[in-house]
C-alpha positions as a printed NumPy array, in Angstrom:
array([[165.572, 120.41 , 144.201],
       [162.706, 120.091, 141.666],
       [159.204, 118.739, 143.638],
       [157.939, 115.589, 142.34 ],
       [155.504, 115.638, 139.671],
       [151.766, 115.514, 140.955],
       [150.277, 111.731, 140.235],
       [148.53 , 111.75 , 136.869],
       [145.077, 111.107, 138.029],
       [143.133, 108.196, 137.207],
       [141.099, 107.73 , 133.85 ],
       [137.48 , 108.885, 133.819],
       [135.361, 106.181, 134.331],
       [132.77 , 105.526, 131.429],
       [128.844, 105.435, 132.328],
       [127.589, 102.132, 131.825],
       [126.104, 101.047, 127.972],
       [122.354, 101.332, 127.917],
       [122.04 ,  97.681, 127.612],
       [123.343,  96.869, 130.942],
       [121.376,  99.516, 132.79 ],
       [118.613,  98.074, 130.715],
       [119.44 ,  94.415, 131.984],
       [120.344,  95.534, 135.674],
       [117.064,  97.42 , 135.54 ],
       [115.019,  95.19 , 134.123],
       [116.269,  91.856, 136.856],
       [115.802,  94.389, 139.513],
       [112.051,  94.9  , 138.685],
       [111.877,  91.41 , 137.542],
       [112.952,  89.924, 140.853],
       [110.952,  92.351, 142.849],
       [107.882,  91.68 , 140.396],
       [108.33 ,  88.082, 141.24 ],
       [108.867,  88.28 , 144.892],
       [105.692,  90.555, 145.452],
       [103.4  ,  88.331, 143.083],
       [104.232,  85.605, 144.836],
       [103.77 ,  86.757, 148.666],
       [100.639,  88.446, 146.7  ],
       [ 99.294,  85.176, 145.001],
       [100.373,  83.103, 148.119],
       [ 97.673,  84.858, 150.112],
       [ 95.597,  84.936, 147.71 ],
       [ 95.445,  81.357, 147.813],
       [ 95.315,  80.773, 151.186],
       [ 92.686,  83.142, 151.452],
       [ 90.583,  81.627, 148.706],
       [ 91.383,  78.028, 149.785],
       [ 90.286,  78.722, 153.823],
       [ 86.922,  80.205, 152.184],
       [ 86.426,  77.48 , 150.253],
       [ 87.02 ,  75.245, 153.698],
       [ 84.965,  77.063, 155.793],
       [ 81.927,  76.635, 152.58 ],
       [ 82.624,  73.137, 152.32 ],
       [ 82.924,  72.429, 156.363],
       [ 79.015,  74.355, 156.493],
       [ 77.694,  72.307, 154.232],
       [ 79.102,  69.22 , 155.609],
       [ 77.292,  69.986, 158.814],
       [ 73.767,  70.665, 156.985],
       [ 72.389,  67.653, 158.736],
       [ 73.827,  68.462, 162.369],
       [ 72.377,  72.097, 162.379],
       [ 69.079,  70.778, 161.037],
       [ 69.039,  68.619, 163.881],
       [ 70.287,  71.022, 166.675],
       [ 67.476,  73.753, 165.176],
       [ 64.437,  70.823, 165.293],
       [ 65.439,  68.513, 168.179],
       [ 68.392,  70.543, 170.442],
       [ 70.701,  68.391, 172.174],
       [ 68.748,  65.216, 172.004],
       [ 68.71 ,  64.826, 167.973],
       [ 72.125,  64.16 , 168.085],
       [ 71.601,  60.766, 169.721],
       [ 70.895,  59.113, 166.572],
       [ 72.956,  58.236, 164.349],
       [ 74.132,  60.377, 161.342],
       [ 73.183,  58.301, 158.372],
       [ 74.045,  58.733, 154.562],
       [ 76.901,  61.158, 153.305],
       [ 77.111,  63.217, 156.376],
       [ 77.81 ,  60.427, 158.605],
       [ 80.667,  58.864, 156.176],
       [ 82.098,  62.462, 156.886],
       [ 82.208,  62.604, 160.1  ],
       [ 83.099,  58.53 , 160.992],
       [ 85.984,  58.29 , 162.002],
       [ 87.332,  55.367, 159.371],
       [ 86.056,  57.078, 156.605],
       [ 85.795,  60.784, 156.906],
       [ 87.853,  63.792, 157.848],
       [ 85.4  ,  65.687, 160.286],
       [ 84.748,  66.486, 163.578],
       [ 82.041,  68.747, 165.33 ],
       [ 81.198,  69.926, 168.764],
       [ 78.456,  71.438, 170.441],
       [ 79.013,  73.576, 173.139],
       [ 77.741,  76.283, 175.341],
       [ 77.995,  79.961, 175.896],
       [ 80.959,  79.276, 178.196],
       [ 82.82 ,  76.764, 175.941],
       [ 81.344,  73.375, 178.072],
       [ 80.582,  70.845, 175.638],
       [ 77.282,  69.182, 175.193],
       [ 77.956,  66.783, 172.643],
       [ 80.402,  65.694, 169.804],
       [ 81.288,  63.999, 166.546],
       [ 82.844,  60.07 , 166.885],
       [ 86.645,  60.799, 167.753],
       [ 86.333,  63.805, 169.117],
       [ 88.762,  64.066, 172.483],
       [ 90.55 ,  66.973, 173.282],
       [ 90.44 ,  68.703, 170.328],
       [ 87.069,  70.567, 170.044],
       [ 85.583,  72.825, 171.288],
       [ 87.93 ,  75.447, 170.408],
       [ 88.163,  78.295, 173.104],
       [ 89.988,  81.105, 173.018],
       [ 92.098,  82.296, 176.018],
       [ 89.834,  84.775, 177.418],
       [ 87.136,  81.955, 177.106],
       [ 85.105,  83.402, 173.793],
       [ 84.603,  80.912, 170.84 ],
       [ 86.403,  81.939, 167.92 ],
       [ 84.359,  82.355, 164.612],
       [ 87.198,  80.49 , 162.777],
       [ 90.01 ,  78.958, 163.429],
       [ 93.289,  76.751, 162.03 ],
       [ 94.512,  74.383, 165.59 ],
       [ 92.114,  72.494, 167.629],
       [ 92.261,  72.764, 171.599],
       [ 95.004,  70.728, 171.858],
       [ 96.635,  71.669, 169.098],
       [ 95.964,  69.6  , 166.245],
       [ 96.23 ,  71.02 , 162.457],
       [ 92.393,  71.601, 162.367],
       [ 90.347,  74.161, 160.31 ],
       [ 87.011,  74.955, 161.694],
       [ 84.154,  77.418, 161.704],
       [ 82.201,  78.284, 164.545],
       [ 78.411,  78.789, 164.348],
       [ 75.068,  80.288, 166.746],
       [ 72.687,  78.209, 166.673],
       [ 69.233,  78.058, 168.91 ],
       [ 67.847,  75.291, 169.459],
       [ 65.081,  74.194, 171.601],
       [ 67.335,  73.93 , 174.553],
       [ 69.01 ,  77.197, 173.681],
       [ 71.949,  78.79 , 172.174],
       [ 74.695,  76.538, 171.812],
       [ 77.486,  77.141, 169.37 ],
       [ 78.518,  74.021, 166.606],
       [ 81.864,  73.932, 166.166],
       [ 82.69 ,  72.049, 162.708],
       [ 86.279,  70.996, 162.026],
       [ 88.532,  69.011, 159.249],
       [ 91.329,  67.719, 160.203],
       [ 93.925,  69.07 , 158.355],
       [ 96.188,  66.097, 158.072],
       [ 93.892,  63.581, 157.019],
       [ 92.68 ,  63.94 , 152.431],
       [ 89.893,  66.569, 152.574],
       [ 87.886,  67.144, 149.599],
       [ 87.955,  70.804, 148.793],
       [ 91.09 ,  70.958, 146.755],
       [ 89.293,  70.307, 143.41 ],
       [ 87.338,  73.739, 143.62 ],
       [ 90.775,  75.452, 144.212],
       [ 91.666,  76.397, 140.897],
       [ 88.277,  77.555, 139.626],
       [ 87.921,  80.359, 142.722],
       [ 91.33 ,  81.572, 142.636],
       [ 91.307,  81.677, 138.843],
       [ 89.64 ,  85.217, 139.144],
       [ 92.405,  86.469, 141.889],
       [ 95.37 ,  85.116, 139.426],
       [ 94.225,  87.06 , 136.846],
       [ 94.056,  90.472, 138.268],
       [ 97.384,  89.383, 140.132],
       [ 98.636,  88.987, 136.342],
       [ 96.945,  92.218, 134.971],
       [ 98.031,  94.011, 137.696],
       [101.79 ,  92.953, 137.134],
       [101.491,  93.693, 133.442],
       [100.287,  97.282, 134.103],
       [103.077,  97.534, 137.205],
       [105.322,  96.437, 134.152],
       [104.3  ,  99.005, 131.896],
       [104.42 , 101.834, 133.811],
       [108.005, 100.563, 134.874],
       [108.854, 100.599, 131.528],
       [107.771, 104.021, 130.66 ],
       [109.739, 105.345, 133.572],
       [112.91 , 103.359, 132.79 ],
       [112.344, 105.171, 129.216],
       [112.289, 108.094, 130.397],
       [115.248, 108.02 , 133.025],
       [117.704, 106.443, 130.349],
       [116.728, 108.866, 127.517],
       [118.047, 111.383, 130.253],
       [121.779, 111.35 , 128.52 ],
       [120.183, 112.184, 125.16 ],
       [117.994, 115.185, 126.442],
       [121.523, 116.219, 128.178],
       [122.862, 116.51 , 124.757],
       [119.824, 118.476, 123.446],
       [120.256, 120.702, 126.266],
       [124.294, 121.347, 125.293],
       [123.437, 121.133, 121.37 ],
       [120.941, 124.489, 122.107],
       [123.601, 126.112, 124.037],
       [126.07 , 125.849, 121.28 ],
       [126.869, 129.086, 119.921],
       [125.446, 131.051, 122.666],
       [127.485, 131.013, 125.332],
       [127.236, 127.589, 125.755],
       [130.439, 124.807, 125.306],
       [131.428, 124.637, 121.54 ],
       [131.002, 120.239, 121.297],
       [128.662, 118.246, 123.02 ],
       [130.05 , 116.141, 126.029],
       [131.914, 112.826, 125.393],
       [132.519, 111.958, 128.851],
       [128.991, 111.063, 130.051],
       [127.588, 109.628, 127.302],
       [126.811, 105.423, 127.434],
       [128.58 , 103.472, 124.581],
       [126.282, 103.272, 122.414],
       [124.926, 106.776, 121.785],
       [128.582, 107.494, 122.009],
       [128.893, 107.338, 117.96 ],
       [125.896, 109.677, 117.375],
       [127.553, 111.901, 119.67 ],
       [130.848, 111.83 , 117.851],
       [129.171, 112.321, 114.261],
       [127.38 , 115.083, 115.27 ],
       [130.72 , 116.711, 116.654],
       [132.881, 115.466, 113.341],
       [129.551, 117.377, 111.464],
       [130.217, 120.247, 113.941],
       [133.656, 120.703, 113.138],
       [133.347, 120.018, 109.451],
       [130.957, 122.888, 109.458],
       [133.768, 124.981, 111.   ],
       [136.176, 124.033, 108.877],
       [133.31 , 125.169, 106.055],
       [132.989, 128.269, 107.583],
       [136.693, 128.893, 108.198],
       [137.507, 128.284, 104.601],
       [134.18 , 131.009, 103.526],
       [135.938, 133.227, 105.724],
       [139.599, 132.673, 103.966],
       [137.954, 132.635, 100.482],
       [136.59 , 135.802, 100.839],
       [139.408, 137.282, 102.614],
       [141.152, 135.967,  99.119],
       [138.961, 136.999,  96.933],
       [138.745, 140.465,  98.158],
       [142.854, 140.593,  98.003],
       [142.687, 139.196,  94.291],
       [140.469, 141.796,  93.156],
       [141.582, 144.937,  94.972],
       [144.67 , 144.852,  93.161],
       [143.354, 144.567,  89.768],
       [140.627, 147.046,  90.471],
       [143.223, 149.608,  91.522],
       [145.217, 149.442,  88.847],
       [142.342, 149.564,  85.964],
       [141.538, 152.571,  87.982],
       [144.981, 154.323,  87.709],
       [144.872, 153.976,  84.303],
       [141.388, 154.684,  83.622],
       [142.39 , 158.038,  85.299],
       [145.223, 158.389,  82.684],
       [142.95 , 157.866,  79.86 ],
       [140.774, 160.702,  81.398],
       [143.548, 162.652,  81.052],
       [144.105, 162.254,  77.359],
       [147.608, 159.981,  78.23 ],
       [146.681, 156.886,  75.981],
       [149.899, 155.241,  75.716],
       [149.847, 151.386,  74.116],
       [151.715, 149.899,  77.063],
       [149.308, 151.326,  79.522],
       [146.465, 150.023,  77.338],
       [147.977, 146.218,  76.764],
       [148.351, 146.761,  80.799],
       [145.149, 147.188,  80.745],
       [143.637, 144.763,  78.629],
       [145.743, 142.43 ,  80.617],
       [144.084, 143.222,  84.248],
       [140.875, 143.451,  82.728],
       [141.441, 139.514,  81.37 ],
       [143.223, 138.17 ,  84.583],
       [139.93 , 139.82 ,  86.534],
       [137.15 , 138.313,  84.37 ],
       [139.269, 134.762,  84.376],
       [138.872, 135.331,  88.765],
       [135.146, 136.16 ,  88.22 ],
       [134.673, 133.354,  85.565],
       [136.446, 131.196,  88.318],
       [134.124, 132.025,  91.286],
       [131.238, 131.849,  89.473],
       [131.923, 128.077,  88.197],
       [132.787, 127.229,  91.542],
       [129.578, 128.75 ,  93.191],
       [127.62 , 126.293,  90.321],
       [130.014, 123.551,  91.09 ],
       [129.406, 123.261,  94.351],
       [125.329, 123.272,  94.193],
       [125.106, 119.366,  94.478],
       [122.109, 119.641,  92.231],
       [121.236, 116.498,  90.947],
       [122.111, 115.533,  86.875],
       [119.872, 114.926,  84.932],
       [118.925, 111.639,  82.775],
       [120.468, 112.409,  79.496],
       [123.46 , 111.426,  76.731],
       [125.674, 113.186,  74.193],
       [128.506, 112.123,  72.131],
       [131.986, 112.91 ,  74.082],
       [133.775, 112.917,  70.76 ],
       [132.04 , 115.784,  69.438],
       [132.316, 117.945,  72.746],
       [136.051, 117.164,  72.446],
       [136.315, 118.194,  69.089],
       [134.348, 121.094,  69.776],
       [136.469, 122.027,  72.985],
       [140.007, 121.646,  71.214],
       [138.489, 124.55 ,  68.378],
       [137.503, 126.572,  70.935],
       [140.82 , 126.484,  72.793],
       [143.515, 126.151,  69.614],
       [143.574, 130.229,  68.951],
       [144.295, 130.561,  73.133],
       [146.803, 128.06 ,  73.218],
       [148.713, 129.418,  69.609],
       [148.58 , 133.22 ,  71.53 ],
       [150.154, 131.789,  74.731],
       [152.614, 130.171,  72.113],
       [151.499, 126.428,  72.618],
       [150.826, 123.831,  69.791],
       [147.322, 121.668,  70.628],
       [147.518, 118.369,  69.108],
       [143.969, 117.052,  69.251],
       [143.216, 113.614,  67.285],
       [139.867, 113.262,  65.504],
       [137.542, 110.339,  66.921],
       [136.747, 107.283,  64.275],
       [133.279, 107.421,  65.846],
       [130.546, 109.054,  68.64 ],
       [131.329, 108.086,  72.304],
       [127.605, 108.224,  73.96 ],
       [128.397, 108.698,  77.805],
       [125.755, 109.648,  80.141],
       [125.298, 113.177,  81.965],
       [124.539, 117.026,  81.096],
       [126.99 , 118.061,  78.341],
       [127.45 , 121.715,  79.67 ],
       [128.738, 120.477,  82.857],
       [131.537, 117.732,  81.594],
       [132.026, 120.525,  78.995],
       [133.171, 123.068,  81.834],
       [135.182, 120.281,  83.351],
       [136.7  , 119.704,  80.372],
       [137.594, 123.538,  79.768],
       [139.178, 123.762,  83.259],
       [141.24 , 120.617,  82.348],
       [142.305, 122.424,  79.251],
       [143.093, 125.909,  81.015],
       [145.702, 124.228,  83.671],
       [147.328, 122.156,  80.965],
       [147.749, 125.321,  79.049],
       [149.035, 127.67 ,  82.225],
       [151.565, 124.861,  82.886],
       [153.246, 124.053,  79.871],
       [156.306, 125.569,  78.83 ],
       [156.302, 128.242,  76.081],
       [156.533, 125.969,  72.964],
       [155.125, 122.918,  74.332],
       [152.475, 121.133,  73.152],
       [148.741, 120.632,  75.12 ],
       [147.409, 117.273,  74.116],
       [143.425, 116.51 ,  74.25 ],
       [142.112, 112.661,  72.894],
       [139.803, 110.251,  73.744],
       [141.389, 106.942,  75.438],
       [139.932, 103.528,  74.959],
       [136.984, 102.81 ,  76.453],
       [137.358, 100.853,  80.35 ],
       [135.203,  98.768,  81.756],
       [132.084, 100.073,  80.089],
       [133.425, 104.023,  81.184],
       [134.671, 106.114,  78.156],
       [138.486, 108.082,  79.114],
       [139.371, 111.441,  77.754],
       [142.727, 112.547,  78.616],
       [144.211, 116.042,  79.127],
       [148.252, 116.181,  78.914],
       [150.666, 118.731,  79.167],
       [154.463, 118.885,  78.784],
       [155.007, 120.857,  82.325],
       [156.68 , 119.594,  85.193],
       [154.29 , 116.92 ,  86.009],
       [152.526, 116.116,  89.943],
       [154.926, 114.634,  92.161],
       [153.237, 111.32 ,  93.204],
       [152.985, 112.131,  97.094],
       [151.021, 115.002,  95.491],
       [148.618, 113.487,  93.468],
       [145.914, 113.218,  96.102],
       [145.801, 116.758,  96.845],
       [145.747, 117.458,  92.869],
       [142.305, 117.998,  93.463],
       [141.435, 119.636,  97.025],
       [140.138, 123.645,  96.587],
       [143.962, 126.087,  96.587],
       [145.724, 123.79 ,  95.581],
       [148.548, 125.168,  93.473],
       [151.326, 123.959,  91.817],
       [154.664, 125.575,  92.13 ],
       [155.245, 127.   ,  88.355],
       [151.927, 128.086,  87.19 ],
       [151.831, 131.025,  85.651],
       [148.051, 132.174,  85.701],
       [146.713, 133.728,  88.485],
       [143.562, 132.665,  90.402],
       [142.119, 130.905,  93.705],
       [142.972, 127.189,  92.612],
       [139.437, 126.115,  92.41 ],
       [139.865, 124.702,  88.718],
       [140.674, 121.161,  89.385],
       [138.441, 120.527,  92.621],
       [135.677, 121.659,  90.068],
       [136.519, 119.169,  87.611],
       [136.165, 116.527,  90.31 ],
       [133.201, 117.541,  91.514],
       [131.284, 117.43 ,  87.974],
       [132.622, 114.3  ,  87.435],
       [131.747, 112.593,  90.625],
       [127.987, 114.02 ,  90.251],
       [128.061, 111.867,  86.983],
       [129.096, 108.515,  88.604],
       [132.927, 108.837,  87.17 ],
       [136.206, 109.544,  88.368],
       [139.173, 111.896,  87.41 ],
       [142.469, 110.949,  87.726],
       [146.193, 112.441,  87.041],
       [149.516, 110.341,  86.091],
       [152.645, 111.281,  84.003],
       [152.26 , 112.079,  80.25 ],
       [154.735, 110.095,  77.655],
       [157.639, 112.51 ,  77.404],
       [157.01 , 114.244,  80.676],
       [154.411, 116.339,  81.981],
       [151.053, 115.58 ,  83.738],
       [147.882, 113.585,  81.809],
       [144.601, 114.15 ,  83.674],
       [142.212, 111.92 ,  82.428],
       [138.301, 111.759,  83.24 ],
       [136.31 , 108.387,  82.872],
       [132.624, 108.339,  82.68 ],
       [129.771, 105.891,  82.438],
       [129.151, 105.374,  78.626],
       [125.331, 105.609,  77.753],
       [123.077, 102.587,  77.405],
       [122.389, 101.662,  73.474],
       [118.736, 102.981,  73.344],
       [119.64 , 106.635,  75.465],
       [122.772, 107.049,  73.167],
       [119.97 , 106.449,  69.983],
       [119.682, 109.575,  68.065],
       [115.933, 110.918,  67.917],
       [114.287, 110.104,  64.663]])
C-alpha cells in the first residue's frame, strides 16, 4: 500500500510593501512622539505655572514681609490697606498668610484663615512649598524666613486654589520658551527617526546588492524573489529578465561560433584538398569549378558575418535623404547578371519620379541586397525575382521584394525575421542572419519590414520608410 502523499506545504508568505512598514512605522513613532511630548509639555507646564505662583504669591505678600521685617508681630495689627489688602480679604481676594514660629505655632494670620495654614509637615518642619493646606484644602503656598524684631518667624503665603487667581495670563509667555525646545526637540527626535527608518528599510535593496556581487562567483545565479517587498519587486524582476536575456545573448555567441566554425571548416578543407592537387600539377576543370564554388559559398559566409557584426552596432543614423528610386534602380543592375547565371528573370519597373525617404543610403542599400539575395536563393529555376517601388502609405514610401518560391506559411511570418531562421527549400548556404539584418536597418530608420504572399505565389517582402521632408529631399544647388 502506497503512503500518503506528504501535505503540500503552505505558500511563502510575502514581506510586507514598503508603504505599510512605512505607515506602521511612522504611527508607531507618531503615537509615541505624541505620548512623550505630552507627559513632557504637561510638566513643563505645571512646572512653569507653580513658578509663576510661587512669584506672584511673593509679591502679593510685599507689604506683610515689610511689615514683619520693620514692626514683628505687632505691624500686623493694622489693617492691610490698598491692593494687598483686596488680596487677602476674604470677599474679594484669593489669599491667605500665616505667621508662625520655629515649631509651626502660629502668631498671626490673614482674614479667613482657620485650619488651613500654617502648613507643617509630619515630622513638624515647614515646608518651603507646598500644594494642600493643613487641613487639606487645594492651596499653593510658599514658605519664607523672615526676622523680625521679635525673631525668626516663618510667613506662610497661600492662594487658594479653587477660588480665580490671577497668574494665568503670564502662562503662555513663560512656557512659550519650554514649548519650543519641546517642539525642536521632537523635530530633531523625528529626523533622526527618519534616517534610521531609511536605513533599516533600504536593508532589502543592499540584500540584493550583496546577491547581485555574488553572481557569477560562486554566488546564486538570480537575485531573490521571495524576500523582496512589492514594490521593489519589479526592479528585481527586470534586472533578472536583463540577467537572463544576457544569457540567452551569450548562449546564442556561444552557438554562433560553434556554427560558424562548422561552416567554415568544411569549406576550408576542401579548398585545401584541392589546392594540394593543383600543387601537384592535377588541374582538372571540375576540380577547379569545385573550387571556385567553395571559394564563393565561403566569401558569401564571411560577407554574411561581417554585415551582421555592422548590423547589430545600434549606432545611431544619421540626418540625411536620398532618392529610393535610384538605389532601386541601381540595386536591380547590380543583381540582373546574378539572377540570369542562377537562371532567374528580374523584372524591375522604372520609377516615374525620385522617392526622397530619410536615412543613410548604404545601410537601406544592404537591406535591400539581402532582400534581393533570399528572393533569388528561393525561387525556382526559371522564375522570376520581382523588385518595384509600391505607392507611397501614410507619408512612408514601400519597396517590395517578391519571389515565385513557396511563400511563408502565415503561423511563420513572425519568425521570418528572428537570427537562423531558415526556410525549408533554400538552396544557399549560410547562418540565416539575412533577414533579421534587414529588420534591424530598417527599424534604426523609424520603418518597418513586412512579408505577405506575392500575386501568383511566392513571398513579397516589402520595407516602408519615412519619406523625407520637402526641404531635406531638396537637391543642393
Amino acid at each position: 500500500m502506497a503512503s500518503p502523499a506528504p501535505p503540500a506545504a503552505p505558500p511563502a508568505r510575502r514581506p510586507p510593501s514598503l508603504v505599510a512598514r512605512l505607515a506602521a512605522a511612522y504611527a508607531v513613532i507618531a503615537l509615541g512622539a505624541l505620548v512623550a511630548g505630552g507627559l513632557i509639555l504637561h510638566q513643563l507646564i505645571n512646572r512653569v505655572v507653580w513658578f509663576e505662583h510661587q512669584r506672584g504669591i511673593l509679591a502679593a505678600g510685599n507689604e506683610v514681609t515689610q511689615r514683619l521685617e520693620a514692626e514683628g508681630i505687632a505691624g500686623l495689627s493694622r489693617p492691610i490697606e490698598g491692593e494687598s489688602g483686596r488680596r487677602f480679604d476674604t470677599a474679594t481676594g484669593s489669599m491667605l498668610f500665616a505667621v508662625a514660629d520655629p515649631s509651626g505655632r502660629r502668631l498671626a494670620a490673614s482674614p479667613g484663615v482657620r485650619g488651613q495654614l500654617p502648613r507643617v509637615e509630619a515630622d513638624g518642619t515647614l515646608p518651603d512649598t507646598f500644594q494642600a493646606g493643613q487641613d487639606g484644602a487645594r492651596l499653593w503656598g510658599v514658605t519664607r524666613w523672615i526676622g523680625t524684631p521679635d525673631g525668626r518667624v516663618a510667613l506662610q503665603i497661600a492662594q487658594d486654589m479653587e477660588r480665580s487667581y490671577i497668574v494665568l495670563d503670564d502662562v503662555p509667555a513663560a512656557a512659550l520658551g519650554p514649548v519650543l525646545a519641546v517642539l525642536a526637540g521632537g523635530a530633531l527626535l523625528l529626523f533622526c527617526a527618519n534616517v534610521g527608518l531609511l536605513i533599516l528599510l533600504s536593508a532589502p535593496l543592499r540584500r540584493a546588492a550583496r546577491e547581485a556581487e555574488r553572481i557569477g562567483h560562486g554566488g546564486p545565479p538570480r537575485l531573490d524573489e521571495g524576500r523582496i517587498p512589492p514594490e521593489l519587486l519589479p526592479l528585481i524582476q527586470a534586472v533578472n529578465g536583463a540577467l537572463d536575456r544576457l544569457d540567452d545573448s551569450l548562449e546564442w555567441q556561444r552557438g554562433f561560433s560553434a556554427e560558424v566554425a562548422h561552416e567554415l571548416r568544411t569549406p576550408l578543407a576542401i579548398i585545401q584538398a584541392e589546392l594540394d592537387l593543383l600543387s601537384a600539377g592535377e588541374v582538372p576543370q571540375d576540380v577547379l569549378g569545385r573550387l571556385r564554388r567553395d571559394v564563393r559559398e565561403l566569401a558569401d559566409l564571411v560577407s554574411d558575418l561581417l554585415e551582421a557584426a555592422e548590423a547589430a552596432r545600434d549606432l545611431p543614423v544619421t540626418a540625411g535623404a536620398f532618392d529610393l528610386a535610384e538605389l532601386a534602380a541601381d540595386t536591380a543592375r547590380r543583381f540582373r547578371p546574378i539572377a540570369e547565371r542562377d537562371g532567374h528573370a528580374l523584372d524591375a519597373p522604372v520609377a516615374n519620379a525620385p522617392v526622397w525617404v530619410r536615412g543613410e543610403r548604404e545601410a537601406i542599400g544592404r537591406a535591400l541586397r539581402n532582400l534581393m539575395e533570399n528572393a533569388i536563393a528561393h525561387s525556382p529555376p526559371g522564375g522570376t525575382v520581382t523588385l518595384r517601388l509600391g505607392p507611397t502609405q501614410e507619408g512612408r514610401a514601400v519597396v517590395e521584394v517578391a519571389d515565385q518560391g513557396r511563400g511563408v506559411p502565415r503561423d511563420r511570418r513572425k519568425d521570418v525575421f528572428r537570427r537562423h531562421w531558415r526556410a525549408g527549400d533554400v538552396r544557399r548556404r549560410g547562418l540565416g542572419l539575412g533577414l533579421s539584418i534587414v529588420e534591424r536597418i530598417v527599424n534604426a530608420h523609424g520603418g518597418t519590414a513586412e512579408v505577405g504572399d506575392a500575386p501568383g505565389g511566392g513571398a513579397v517582402f516589402s520595407l516602408h520608410l519615412p519619406v523625407a521632408a520637402p526641404e531635406a529631399a531638396a537637391p543642393a544647388d
